[in-house]
C-alpha positions in Angstrom: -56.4 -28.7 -53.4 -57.5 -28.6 -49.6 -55.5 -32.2 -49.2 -52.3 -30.3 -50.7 -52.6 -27.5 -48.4 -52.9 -29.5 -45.7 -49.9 -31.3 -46.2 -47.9 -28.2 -46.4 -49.2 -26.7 -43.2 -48.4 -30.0 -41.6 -45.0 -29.9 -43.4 -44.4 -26.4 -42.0 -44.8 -27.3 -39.0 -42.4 -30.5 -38.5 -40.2 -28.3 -40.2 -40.6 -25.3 -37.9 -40.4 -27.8 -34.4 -37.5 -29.5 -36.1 -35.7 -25.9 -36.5 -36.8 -25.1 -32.4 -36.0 -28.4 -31.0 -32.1 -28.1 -33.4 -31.6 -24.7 -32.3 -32.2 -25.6 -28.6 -29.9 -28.6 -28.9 -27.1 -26.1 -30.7 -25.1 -24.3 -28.0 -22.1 -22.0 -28.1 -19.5 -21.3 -25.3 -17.6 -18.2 -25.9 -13.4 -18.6 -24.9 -13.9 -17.0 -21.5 -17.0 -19.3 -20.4 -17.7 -22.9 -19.6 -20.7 -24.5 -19.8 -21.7 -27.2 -17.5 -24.0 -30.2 -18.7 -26.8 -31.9 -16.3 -28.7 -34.8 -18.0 -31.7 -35.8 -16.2 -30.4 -33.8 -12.9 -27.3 -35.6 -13.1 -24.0 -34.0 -13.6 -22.1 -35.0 -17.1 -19.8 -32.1 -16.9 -18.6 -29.2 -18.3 -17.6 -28.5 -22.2 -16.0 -25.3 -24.2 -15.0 -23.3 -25.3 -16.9 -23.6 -29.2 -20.1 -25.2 -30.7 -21.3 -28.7 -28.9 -25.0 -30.0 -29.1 -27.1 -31.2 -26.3 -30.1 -33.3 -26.1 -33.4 -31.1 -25.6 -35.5 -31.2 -22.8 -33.4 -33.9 -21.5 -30.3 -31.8 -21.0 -29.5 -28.5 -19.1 -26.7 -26.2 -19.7 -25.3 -23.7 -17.4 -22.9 -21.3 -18.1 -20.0 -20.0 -16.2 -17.7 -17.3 -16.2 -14.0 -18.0 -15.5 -12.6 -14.2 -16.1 -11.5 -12.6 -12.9 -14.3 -10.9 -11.0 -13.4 -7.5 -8.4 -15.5 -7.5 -5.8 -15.9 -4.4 -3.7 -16.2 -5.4 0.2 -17.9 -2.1 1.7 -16.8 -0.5 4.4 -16.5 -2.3 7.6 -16.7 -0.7 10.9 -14.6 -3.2 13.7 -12.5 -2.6 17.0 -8.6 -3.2 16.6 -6.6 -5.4 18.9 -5.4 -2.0 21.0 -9.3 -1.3 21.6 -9.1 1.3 18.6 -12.8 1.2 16.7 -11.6 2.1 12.9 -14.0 1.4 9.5 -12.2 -0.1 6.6 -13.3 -1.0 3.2 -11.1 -3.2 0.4 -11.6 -5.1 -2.9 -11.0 -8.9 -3.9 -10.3 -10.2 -7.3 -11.5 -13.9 -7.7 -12.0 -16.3 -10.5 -13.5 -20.0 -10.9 -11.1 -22.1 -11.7 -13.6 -25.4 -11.5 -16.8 -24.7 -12.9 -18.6 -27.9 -11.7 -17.7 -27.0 -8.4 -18.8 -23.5 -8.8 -22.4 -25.1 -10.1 -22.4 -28.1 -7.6 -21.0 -26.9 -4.1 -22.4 -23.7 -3.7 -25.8 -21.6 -4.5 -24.1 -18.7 -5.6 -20.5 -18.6 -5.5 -20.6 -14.6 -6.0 -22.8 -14.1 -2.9 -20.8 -16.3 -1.0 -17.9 -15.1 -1.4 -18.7 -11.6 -0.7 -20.1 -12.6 2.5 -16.7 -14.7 3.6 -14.7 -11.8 2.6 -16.6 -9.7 4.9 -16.8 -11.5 7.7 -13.2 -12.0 7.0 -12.0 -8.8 6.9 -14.0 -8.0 10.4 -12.1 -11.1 12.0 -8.5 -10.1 10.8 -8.8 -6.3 11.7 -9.6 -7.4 15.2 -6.6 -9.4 15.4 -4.6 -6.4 14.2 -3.3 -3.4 15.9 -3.9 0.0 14.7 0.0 0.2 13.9 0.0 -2.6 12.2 -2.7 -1.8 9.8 -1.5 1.5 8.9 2.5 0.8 8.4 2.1 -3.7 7.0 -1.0 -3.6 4.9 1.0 -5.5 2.9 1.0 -8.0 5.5 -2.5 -7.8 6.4 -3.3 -8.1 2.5 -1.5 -11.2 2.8 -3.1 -12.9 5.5 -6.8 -12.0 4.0 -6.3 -13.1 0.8 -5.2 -16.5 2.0 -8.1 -16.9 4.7 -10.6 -16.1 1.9 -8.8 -18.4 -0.3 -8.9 -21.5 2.0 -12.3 -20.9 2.5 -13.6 -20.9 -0.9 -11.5 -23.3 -2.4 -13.6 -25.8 -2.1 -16.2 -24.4 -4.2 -13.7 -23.8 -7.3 -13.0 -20.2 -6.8 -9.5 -18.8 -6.3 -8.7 -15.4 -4.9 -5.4 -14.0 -6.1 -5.7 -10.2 -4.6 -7.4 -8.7 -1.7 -6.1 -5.1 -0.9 -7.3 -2.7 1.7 -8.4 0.7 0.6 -9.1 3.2 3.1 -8.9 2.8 6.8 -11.3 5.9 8.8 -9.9 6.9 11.5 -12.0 8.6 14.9 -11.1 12.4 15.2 -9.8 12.2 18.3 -7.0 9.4 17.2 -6.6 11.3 14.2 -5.9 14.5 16.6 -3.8 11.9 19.0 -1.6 10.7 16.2 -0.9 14.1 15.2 0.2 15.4 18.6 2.3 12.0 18.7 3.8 13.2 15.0 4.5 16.6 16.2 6.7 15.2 19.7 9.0 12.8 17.5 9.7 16.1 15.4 10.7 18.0 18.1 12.5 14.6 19.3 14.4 14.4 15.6 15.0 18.1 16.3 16.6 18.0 19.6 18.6 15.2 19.2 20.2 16.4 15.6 21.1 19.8 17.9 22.8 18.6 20.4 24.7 15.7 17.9 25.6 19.6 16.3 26.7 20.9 19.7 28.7 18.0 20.6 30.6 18.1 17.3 31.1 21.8 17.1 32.4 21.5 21.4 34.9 18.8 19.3 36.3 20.9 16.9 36.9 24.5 19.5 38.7 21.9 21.2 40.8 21.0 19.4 41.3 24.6 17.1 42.2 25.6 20.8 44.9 23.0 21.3 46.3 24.2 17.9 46.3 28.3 19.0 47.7 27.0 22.5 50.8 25.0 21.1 50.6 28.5 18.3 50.8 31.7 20.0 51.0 33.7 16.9 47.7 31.9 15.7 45.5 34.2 18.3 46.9 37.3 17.1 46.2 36.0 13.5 42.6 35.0 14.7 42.0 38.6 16.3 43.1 40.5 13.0 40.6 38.0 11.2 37.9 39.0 14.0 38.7 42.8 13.5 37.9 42.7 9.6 34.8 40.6 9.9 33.7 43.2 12.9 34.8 46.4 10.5 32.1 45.4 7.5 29.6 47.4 9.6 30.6 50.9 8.6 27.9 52.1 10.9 29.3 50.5 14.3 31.8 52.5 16.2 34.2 50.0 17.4 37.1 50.0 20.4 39.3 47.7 20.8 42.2 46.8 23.4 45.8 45.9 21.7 47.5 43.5 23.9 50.6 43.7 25.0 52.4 40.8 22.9 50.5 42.4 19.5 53.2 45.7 20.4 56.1 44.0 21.4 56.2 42.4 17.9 55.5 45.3 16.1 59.1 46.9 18.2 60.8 43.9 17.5 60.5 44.6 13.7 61.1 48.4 14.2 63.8 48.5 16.2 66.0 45.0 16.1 69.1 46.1 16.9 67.4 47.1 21.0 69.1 44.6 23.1 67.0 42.4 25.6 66.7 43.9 29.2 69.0 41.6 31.2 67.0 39.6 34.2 
């Protein structure tokens, strides 16, 4: 009886190690990972997405994410091209796009890219003018995300996106700009008056060649005055009648009066 019990214990227990040592050799890679293979500390490469077996003990997996990764670059505080000290904070999106280089190349490939686009961002914003990072981000945007880029290319990753956020401003250049906003107002201002001026001084012109070459026209034109004038029915108004305003009104009384002779 104790021989039989024996042999199950001792059967449970190749069974159990056999069930360890499969389950360690069993691996699965989900769609959006890779695992990379080292056999014996050497490279074999990397395998997924699915199930694959590895040897145990003599192999070593490590996995790697290839979905895109945002990585906040905090602010950073640096002094513009125009001597203008400004703190500025953006975001990077990043993926691995060669997992054995990501493994290989590199310690940690998150780290280190953090730490290039930081150091990046510090060297392009004091290359920059204050003008230019407030009206081209885009263009600044640009030029980050392909110094970033060349740098960590050779590690597997690939940046596709960098975007500044914010840009902090002192008070004083805040209260600078503001002043400067306020005199190309008035500048707008002015310059849209007198464009007004010139083209009203345009038109009396030439409404005054018109009455010249019209001499009833300024007799129709003081009439018009006289009504506009007479809507206040609390003014008292007087008035001169000109000479020529009578002299027509005679002419239509009395036509038959003959013309003194010269």
């Amino acid at each position: 009886m104790g021989e039989i019990l024996n042999f199950l214990f001792s059967a449970g227990a190749v069974i159990l190690a056999i069930a360890v040592v499969a389950s360690s050799a069993i691996k699965v890679v989900q769609e959006y990972e890779r695992g990379v293979i080292f056999r014996l500390g050497r490279l074999v490469g990397a395998k997924g997405p699915g199930l694959f077996f590895i040897i145990p003990i003599i192999d070593r997996m490590v996995k790697v994410d290839l979905r895109v990764v945002t990585l906040d670059i905090p602010a950073q505080e640096a002094i513009t091209k125009d001597n203008v000290t400004v703190r500025v904070n953006a975001v990077a999106y990043f993926r691995v796009v060669d997992p054995q280089a990501a493994i290989v190349k590199v310690e940690d490939f998150r780290r280190a890219t953090y730490q290039i686009a930081q150091t990046s961002l510090r060297s392009v914003l004091g290359q920059s003018d204050l003008d230019d990072l407030l009206a081209h981000r885009d263009e600044i945007n640009a030029r980050l995300q392909m110094i970033i880029d060349e740098q960590t290319e050779p590690w597997g990753i690939k940046v596709s996106i960098v975007e500044v956020k914010d840009v902090e401003l002192p008070d004083t250049m805040k209260r600078a700009m503001a002043r400067q906003a306020e005199a190309e107002r008035e500048k707008r201002a002015k310059i849209i008056h007198a464009e007004g001026e010139f083209v009203a001084s345009e038109q009396l012109t030439n409404a005054a060649k018109i009455i010249g070459r019209e001499p009833a026209a300024i007799q129709l034109r003081y009439l018009q005055t006289l009504t506009e004038i007479a809507v206040e029915k609390n003014s008292t108004i007087l008035f001169p009648v000109p000479i020529e305003f009578m002299r027509a009104f005679e002419s239509i009384i009395r036509p038959d009066r003959e013309e003194p002779d010269a």
